[in-house]
PDB file with one MODEL, atoms N, CA, C and O in Angstrom:
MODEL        1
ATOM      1  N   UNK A   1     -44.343  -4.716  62.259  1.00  0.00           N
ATOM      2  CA  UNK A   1     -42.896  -4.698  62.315  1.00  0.00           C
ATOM      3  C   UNK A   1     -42.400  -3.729  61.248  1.00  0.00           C
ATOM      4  O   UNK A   1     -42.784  -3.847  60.084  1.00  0.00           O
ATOM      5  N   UNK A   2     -41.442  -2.651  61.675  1.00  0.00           N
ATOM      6  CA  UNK A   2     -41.352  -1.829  60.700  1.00  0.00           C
ATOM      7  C   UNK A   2     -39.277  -1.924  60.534  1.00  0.00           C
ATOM      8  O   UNK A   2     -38.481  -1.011  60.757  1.00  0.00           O
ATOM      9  N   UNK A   3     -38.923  -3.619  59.998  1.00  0.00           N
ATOM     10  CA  UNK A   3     -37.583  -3.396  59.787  1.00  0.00           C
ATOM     11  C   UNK A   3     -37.270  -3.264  58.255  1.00  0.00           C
ATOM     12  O   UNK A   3     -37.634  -3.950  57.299  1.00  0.00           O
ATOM     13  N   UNK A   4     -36.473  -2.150  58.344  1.00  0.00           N
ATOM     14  CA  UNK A   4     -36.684  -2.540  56.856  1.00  0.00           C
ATOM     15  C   UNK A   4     -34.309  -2.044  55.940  1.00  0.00           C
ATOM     16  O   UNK A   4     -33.413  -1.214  56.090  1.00  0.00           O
ATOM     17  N   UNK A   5     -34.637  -3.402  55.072  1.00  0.00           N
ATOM     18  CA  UNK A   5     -33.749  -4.173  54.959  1.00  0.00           C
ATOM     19  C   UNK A   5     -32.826  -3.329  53.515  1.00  0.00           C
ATOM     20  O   UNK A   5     -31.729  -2.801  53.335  1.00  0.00           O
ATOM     21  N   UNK A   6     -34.203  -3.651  52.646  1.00  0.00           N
ATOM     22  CA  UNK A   6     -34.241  -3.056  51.221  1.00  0.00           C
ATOM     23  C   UNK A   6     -35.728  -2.770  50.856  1.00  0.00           C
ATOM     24  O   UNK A   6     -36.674  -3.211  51.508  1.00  0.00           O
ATOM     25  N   UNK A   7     -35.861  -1.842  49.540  1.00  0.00           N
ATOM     26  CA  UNK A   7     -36.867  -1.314  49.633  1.00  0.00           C
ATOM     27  C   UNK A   7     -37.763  -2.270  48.798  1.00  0.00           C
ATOM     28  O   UNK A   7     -38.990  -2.175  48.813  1.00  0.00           O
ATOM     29  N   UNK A   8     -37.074  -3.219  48.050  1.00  0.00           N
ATOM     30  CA  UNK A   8     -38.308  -4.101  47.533  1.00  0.00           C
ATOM     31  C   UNK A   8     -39.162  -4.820  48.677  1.00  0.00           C
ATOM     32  O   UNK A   8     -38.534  -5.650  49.335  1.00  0.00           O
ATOM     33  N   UNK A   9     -40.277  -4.655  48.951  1.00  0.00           N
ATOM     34  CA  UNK A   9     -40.864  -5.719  49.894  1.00  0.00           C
ATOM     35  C   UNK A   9     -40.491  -7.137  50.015  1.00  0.00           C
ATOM     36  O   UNK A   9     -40.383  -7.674  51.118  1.00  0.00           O
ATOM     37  N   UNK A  10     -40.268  -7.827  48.777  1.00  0.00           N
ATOM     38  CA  UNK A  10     -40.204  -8.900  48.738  1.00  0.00           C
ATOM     39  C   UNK A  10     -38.621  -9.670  49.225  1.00  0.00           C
ATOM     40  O   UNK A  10     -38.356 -10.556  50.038  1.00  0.00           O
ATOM     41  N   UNK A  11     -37.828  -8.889  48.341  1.00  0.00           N
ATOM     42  CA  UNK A  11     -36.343  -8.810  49.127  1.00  0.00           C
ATOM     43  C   UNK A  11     -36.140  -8.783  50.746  1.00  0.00           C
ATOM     44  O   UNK A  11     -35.519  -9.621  51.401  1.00  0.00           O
ATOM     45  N   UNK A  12     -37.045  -7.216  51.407  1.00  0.00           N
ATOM     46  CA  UNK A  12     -36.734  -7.132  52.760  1.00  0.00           C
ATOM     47  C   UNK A  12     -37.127  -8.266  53.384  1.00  0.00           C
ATOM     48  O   UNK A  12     -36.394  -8.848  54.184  1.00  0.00           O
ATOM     49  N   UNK A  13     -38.366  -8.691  53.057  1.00  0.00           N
ATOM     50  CA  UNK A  13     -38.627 -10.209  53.444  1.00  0.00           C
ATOM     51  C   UNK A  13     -37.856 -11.390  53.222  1.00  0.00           C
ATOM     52  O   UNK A  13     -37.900 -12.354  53.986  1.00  0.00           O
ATOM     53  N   UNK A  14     -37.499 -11.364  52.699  1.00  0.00           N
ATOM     54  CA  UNK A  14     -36.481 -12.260  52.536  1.00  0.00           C
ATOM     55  C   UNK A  14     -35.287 -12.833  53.524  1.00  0.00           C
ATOM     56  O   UNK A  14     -34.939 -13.877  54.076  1.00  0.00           O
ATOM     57  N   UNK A  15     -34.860 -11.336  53.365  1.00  0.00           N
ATOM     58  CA  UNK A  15     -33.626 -10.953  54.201  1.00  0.00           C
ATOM     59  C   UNK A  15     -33.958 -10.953  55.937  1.00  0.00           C
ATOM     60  O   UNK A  15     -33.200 -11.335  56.829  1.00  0.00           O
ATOM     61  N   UNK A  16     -35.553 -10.311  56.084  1.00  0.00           N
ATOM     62  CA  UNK A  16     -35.537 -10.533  57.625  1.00  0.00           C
ATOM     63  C   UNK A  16     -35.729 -12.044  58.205  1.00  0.00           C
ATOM     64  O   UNK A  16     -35.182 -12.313  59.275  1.00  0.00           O
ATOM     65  N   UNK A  17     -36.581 -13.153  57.446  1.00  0.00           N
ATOM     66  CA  UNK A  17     -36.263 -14.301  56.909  1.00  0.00           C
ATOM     67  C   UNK A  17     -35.230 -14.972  57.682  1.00  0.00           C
ATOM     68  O   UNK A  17     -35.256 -15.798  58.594  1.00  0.00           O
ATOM     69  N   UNK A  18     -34.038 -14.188  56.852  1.00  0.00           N
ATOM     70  CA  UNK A  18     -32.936 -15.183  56.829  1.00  0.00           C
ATOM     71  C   UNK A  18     -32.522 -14.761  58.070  1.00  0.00           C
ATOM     72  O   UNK A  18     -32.326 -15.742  58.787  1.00  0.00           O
ATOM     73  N   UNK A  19     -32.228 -13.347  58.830  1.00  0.00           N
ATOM     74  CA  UNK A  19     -31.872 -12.928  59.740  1.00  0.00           C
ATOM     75  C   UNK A  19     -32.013 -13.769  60.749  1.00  0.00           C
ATOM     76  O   UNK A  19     -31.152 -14.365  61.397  1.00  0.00           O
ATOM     77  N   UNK A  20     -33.732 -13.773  60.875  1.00  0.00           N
ATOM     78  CA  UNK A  20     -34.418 -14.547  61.927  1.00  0.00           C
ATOM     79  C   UNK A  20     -33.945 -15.910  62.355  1.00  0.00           C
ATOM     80  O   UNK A  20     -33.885 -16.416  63.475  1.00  0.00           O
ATOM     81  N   UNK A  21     -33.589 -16.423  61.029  1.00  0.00           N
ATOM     82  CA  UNK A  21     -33.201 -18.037  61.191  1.00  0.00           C
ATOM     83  C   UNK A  21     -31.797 -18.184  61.370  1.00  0.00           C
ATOM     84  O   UNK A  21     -31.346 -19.263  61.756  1.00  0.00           O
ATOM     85  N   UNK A  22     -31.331 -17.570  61.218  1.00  0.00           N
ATOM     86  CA  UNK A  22     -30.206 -17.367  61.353  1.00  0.00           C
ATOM     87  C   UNK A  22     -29.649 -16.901  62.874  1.00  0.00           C
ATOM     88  O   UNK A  22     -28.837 -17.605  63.475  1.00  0.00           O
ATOM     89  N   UNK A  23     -30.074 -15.871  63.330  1.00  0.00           N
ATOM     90  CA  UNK A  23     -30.124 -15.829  65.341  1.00  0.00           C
ATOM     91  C   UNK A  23     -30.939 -17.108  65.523  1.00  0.00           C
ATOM     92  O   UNK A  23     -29.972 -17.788  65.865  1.00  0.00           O
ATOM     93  N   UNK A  24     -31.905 -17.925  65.562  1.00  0.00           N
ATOM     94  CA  UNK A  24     -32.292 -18.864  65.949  1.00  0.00           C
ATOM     95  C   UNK A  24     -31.126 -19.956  65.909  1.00  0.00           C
ATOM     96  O   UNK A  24     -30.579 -20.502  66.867  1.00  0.00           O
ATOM     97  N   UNK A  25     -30.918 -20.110  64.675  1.00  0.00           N
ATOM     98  CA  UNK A  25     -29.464 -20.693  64.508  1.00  0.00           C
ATOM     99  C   UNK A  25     -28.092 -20.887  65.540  1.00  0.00           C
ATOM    100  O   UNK A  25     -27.539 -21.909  65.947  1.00  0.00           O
ATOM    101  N   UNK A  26     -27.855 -19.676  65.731  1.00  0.00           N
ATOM    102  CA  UNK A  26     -26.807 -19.501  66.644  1.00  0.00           C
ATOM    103  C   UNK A  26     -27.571 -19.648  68.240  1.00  0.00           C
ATOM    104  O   UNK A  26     -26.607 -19.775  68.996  1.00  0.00           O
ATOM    105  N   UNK A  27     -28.436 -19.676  68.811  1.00  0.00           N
ATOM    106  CA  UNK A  27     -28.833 -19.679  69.715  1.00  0.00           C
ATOM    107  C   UNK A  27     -28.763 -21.135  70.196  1.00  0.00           C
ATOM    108  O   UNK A  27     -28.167 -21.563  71.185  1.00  0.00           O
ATOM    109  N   UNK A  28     -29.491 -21.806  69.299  1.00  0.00           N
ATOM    110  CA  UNK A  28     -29.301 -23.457  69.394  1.00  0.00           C
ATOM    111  C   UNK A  28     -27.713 -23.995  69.525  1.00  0.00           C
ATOM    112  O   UNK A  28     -27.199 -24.731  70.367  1.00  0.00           O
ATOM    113  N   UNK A  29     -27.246 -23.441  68.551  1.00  0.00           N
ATOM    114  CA  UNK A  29     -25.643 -23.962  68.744  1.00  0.00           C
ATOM    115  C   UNK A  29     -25.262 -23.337  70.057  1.00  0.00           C
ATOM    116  O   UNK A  29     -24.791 -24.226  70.766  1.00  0.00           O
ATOM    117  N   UNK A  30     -25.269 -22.366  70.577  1.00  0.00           N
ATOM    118  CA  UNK A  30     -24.647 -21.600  71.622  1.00  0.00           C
ATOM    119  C   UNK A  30     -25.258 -22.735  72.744  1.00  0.00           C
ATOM    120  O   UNK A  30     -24.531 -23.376  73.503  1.00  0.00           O
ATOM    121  N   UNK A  31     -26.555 -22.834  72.697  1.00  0.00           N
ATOM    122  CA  UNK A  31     -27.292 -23.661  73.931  1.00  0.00           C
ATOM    123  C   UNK A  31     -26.648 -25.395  73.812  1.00  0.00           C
ATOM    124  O   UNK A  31     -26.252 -26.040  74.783  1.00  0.00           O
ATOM    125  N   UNK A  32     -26.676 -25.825  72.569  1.00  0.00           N
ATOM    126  CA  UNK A  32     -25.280 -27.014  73.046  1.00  0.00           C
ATOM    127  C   UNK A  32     -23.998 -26.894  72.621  1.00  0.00           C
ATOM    128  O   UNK A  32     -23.498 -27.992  72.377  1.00  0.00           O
ATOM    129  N   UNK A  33     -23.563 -26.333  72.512  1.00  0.00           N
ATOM    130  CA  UNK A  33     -22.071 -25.534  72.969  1.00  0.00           C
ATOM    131  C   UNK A  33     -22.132 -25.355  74.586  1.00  0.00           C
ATOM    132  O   UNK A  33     -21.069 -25.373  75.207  1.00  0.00           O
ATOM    133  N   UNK A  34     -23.536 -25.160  75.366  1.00  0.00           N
ATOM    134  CA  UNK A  34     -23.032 -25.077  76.641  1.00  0.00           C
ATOM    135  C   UNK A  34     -23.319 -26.233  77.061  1.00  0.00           C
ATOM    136  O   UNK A  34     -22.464 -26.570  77.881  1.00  0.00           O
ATOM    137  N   UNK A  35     -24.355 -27.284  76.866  1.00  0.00           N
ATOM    138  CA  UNK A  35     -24.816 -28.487  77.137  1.00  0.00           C
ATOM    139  C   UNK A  35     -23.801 -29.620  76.996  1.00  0.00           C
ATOM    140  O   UNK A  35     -23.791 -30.618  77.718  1.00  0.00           O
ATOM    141  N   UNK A  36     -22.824 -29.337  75.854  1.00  0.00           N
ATOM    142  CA  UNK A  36     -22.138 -30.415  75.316  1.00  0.00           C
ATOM    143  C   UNK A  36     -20.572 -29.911  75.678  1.00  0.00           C
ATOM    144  O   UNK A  36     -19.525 -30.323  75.178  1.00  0.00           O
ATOM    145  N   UNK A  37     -20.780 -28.768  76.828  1.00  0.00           N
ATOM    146  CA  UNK A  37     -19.435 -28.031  76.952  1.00  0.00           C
ATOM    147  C   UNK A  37     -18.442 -28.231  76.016  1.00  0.00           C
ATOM    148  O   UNK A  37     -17.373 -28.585  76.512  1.00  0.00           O
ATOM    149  N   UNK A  38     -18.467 -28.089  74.556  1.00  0.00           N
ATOM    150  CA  UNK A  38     -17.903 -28.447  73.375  1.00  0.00           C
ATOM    151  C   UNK A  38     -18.169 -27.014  72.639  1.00  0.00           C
ATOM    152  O   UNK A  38     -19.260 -26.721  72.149  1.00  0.00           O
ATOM    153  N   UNK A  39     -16.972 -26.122  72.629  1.00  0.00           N
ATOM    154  CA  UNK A  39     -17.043 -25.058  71.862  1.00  0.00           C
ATOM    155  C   UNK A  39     -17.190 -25.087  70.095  1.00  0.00           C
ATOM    156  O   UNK A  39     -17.626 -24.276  69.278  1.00  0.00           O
ATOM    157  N   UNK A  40     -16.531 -26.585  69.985  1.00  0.00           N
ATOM    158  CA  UNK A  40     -16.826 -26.848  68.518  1.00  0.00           C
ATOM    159  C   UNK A  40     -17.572 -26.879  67.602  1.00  0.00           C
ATOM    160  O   UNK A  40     -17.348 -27.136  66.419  1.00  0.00           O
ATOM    161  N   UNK A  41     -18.670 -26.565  68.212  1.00  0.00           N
ATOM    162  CA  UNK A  41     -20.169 -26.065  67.547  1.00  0.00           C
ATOM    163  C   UNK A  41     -20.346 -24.672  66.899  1.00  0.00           C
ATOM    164  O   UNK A  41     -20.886 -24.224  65.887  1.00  0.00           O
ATOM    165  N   UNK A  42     -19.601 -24.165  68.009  1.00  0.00           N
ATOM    166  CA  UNK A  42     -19.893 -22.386  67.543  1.00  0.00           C
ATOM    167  C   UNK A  42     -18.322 -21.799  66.487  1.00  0.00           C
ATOM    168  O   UNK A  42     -18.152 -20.712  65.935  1.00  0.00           O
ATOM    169  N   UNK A  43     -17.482 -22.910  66.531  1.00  0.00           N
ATOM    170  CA  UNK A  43     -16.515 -22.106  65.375  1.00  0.00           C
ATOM    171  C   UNK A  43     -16.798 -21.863  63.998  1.00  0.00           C
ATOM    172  O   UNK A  43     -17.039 -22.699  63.128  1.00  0.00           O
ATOM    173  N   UNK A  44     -16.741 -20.616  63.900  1.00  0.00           N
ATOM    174  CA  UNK A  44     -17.262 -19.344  62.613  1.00  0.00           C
ATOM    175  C   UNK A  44     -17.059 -20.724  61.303  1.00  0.00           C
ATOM    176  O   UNK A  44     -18.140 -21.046  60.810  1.00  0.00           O
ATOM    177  N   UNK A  45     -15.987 -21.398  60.825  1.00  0.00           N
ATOM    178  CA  UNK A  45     -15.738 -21.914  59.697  1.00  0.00           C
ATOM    179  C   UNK A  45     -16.595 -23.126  59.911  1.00  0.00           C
ATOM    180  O   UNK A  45     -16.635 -23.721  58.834  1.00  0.00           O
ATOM    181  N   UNK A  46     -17.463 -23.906  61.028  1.00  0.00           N
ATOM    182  CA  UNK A  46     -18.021 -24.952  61.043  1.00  0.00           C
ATOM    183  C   UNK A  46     -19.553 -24.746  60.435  1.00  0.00           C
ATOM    184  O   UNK A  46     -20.204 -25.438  59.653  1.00  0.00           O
ATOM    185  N   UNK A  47     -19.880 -23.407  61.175  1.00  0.00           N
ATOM    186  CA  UNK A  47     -21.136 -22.730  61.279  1.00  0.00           C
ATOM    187  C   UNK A  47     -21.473 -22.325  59.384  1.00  0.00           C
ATOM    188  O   UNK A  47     -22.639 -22.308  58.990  1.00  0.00           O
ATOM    189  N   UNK A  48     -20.475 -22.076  58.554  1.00  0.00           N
ATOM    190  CA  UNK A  48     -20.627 -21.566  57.369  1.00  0.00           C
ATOM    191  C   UNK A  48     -20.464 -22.915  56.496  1.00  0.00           C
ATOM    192  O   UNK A  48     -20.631 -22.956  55.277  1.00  0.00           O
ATOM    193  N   UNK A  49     -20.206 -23.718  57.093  1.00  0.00           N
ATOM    194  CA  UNK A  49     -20.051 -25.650  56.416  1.00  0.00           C
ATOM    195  C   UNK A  49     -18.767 -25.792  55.722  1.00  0.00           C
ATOM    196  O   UNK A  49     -18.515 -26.610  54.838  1.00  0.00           O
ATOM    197  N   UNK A  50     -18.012 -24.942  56.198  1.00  0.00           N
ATOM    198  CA  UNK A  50     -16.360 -25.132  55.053  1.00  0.00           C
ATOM    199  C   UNK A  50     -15.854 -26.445  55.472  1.00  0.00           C
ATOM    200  O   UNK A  50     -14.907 -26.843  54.794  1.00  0.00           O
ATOM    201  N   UNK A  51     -16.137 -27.004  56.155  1.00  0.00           N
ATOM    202  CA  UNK A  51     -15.778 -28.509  56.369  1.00  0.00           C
ATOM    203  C   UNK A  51     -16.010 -29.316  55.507  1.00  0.00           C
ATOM    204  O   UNK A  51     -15.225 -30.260  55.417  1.00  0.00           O
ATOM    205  N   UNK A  52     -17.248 -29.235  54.497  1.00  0.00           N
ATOM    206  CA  UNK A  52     -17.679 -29.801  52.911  1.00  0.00           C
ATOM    207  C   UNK A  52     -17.312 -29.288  52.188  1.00  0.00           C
ATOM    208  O   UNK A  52     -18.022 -28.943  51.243  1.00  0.00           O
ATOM    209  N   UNK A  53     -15.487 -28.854  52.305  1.00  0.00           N
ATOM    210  CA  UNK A  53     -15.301 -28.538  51.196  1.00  0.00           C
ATOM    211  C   UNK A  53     -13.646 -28.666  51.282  1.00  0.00           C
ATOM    212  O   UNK A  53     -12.820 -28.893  50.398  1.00  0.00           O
ATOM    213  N   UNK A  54     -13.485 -28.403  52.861  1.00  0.00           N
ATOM    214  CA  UNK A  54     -11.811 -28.861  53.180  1.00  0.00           C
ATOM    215  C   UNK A  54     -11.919 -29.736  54.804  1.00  0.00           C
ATOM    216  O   UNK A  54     -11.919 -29.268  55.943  1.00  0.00           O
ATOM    217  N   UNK A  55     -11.976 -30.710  54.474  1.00  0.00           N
ATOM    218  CA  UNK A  55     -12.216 -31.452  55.659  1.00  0.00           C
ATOM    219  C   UNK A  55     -11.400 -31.406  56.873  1.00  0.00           C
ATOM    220  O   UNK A  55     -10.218 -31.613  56.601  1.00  0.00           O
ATOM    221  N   UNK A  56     -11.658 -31.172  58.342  1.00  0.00           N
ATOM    222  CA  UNK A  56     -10.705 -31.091  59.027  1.00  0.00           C
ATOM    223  C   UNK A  56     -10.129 -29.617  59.465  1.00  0.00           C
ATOM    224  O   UNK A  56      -9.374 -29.423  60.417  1.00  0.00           O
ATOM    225  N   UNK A  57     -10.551 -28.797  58.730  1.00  0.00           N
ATOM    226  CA  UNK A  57     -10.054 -27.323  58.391  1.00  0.00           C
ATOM    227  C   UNK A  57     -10.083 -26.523  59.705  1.00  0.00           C
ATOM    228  O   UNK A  57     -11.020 -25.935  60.244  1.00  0.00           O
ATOM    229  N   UNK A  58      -8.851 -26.658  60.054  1.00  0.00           N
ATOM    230  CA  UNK A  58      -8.336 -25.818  61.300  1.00  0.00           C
ATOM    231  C   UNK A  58      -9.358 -25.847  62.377  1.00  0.00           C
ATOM    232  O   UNK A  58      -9.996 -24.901  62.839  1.00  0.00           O
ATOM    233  N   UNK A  59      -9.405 -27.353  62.753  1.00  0.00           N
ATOM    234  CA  UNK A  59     -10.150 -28.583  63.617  1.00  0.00           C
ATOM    235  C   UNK A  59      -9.353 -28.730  64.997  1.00  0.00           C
ATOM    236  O   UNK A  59      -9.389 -29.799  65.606  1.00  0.00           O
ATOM    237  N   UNK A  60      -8.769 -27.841  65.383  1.00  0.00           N
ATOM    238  CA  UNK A  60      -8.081 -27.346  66.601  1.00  0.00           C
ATOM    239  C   UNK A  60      -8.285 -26.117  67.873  1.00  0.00           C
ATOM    240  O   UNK A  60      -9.108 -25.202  67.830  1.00  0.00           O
ATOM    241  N   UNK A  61      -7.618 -26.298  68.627  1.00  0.00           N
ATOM    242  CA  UNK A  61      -7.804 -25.099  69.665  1.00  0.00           C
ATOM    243  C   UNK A  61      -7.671 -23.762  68.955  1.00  0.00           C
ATOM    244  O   UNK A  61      -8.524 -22.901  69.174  1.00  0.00           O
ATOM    245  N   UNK A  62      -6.598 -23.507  68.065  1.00  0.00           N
ATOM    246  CA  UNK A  62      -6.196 -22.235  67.249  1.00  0.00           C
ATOM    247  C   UNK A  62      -7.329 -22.753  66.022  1.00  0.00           C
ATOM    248  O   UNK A  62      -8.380 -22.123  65.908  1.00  0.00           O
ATOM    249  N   UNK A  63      -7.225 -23.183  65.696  1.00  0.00           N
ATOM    250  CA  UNK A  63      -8.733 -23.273  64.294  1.00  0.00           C
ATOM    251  C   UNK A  63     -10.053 -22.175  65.304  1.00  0.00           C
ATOM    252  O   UNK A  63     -10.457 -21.081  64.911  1.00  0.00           O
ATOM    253  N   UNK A  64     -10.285 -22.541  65.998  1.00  0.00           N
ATOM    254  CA  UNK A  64     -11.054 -21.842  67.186  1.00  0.00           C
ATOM    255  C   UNK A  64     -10.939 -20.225  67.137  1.00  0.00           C
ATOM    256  O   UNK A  64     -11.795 -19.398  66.820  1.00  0.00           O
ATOM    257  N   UNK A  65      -9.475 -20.035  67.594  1.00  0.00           N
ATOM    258  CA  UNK A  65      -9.250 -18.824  67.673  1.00  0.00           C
ATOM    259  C   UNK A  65      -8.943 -18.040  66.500  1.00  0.00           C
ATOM    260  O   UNK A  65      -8.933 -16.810  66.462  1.00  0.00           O
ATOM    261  N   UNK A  66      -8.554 -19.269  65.014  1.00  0.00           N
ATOM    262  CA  UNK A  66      -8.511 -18.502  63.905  1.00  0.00           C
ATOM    263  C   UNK A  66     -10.223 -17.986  63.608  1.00  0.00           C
ATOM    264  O   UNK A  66     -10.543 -16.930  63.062  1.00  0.00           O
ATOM    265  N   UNK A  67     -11.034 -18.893  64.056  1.00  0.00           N
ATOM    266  CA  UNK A  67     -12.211 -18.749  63.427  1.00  0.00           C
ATOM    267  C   UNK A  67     -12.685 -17.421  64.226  1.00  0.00           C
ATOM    268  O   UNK A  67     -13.341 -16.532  63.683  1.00  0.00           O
ATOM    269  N   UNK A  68     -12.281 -17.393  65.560  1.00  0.00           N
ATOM    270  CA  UNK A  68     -13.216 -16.129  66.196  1.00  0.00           C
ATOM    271  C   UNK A  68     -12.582 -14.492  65.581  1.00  0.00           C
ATOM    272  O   UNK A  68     -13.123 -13.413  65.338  1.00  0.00           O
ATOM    273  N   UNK A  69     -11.280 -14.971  65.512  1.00  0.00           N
ATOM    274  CA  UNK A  69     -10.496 -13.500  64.608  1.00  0.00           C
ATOM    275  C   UNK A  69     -10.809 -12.840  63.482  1.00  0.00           C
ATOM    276  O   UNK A  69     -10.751 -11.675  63.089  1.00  0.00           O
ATOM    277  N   UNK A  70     -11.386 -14.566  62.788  1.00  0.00           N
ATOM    278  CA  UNK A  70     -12.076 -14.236  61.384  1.00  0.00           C
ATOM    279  C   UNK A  70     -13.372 -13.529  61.579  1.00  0.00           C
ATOM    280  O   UNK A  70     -13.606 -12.466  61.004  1.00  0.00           O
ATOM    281  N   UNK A  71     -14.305 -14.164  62.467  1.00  0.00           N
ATOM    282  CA  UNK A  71     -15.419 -13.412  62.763  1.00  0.00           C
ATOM    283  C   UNK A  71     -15.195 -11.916  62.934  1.00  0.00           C
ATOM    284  O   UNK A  71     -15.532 -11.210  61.984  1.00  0.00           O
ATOM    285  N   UNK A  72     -14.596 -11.249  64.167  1.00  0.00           N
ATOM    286  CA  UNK A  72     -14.277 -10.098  64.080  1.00  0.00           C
ATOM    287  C   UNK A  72     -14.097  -9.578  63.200  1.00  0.00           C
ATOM    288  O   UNK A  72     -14.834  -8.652  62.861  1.00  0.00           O
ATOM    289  N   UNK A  73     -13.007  -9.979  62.452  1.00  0.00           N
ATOM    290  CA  UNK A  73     -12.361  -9.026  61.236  1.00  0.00           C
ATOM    291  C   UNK A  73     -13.519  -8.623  60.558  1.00  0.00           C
ATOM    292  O   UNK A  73     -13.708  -7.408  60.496  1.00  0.00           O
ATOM    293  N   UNK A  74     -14.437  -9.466  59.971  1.00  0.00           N
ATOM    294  CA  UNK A  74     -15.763  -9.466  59.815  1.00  0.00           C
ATOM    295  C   UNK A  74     -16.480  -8.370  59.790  1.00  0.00           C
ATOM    296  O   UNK A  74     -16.796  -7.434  59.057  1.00  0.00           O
ATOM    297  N   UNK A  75     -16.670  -8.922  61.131  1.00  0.00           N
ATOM    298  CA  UNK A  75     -17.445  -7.675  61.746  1.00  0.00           C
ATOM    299  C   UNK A  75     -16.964  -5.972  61.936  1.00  0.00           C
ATOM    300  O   UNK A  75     -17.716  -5.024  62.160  1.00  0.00           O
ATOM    301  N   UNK A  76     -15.714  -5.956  61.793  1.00  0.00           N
ATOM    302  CA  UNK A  76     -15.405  -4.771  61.847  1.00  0.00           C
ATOM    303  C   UNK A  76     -15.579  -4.266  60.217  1.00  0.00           C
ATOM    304  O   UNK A  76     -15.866  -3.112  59.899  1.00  0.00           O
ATOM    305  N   UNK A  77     -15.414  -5.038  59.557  1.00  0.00           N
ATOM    306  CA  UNK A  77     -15.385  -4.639  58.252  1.00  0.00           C
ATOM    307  C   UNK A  77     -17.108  -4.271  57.690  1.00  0.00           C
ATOM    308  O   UNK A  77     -17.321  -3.302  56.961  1.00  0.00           O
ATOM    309  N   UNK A  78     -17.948  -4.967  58.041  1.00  0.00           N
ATOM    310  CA  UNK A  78     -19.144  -4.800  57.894  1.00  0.00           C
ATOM    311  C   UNK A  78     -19.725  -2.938  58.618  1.00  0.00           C
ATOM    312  O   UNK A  78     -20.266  -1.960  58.104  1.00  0.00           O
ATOM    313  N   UNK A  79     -19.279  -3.236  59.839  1.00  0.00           N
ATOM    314  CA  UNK A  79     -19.502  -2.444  60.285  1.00  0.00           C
ATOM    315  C   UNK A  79     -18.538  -0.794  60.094  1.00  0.00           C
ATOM    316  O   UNK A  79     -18.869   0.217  60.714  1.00  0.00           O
ATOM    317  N   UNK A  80     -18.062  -0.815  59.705  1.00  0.00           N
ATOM    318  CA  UNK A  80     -17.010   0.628  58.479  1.00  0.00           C
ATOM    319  C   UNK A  80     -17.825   0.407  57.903  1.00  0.00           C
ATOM    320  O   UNK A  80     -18.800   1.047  58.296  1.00  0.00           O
ATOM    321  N   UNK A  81     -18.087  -0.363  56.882  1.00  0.00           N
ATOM    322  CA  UNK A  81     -18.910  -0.196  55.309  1.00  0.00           C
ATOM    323  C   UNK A  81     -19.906   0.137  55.385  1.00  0.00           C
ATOM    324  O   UNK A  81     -20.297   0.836  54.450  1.00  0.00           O
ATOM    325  N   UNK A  82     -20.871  -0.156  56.501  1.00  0.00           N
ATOM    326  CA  UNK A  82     -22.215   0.140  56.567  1.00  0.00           C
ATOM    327  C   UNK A  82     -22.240   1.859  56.955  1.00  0.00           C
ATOM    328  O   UNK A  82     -21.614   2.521  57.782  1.00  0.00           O
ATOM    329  N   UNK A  83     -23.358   2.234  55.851  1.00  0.00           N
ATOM    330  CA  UNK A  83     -23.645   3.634  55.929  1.00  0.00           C
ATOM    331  C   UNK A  83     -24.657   4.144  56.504  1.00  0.00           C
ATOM    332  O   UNK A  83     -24.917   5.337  56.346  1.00  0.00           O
ATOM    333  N   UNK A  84     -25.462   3.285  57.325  1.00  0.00           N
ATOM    334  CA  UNK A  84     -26.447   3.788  58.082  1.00  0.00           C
ATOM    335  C   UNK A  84     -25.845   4.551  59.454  1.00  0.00           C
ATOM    336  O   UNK A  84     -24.690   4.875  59.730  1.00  0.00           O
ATOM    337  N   UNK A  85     -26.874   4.678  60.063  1.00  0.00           N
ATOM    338  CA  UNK A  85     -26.541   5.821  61.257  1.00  0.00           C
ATOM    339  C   UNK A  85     -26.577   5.407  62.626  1.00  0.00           C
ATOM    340  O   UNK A  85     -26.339   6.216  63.522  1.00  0.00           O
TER     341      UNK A  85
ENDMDL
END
C-alpha cells in the first residue's frame, strides 16, 4: 500500500489507521440508518459525540439539516486548504 499521509512512518500509520476506522464507521451507521430507517444515526453532531457535552443538541429535523450544512461547510473548507493536486 503506497498511501502516504505524512512522512513520519509512524504518524502515516496512524492516520491511515484512523481513516480506515473511521469509513468503517460510517458504513455501519449508514447500514442502520437504512435498517432502522432512522436518519438519526448519521447526523454530523451525533457522529462527533457533542451530545456528551450539550444534550439534546439540535435533536430535530433542522438539527439534521444543520448538521449536513455543517458537514459541507467542512468539506469545502478542507478541500480549498488542501494543497495537494
Amino acid at each position: 500500500m503506497n498511501i502516504q499521509i505524512s512522512k513520519n512512518k509512524y504518524w502515516n500509520a496512524a492516520c491511515i489507521l484512523m481513516l480506515f476506522s473511521a469509513a468503517i464507521h460510517m458504513v455501519i451507521l449508514f447500514l442502520i440508518a437504512l435498517i432502522s430507517k432512522s436518519f438519526y444515526v448519521v447526523n454530523y453532531f451525533n457522529i462527533i459525540s457533542i451530545s456528551y457535552f450539550i444534550p439534546n443538541f439540535l435533536n430535530s429535523f433542522w438539527g439534521n439539516v444543520v448538521s449536513v450544512a455543517f458537514a459541507v461547510i467542512l468539506y469545502v473548507i478542507f478541500l480549498r486548504t488542501n494543497k495537494t493536486k
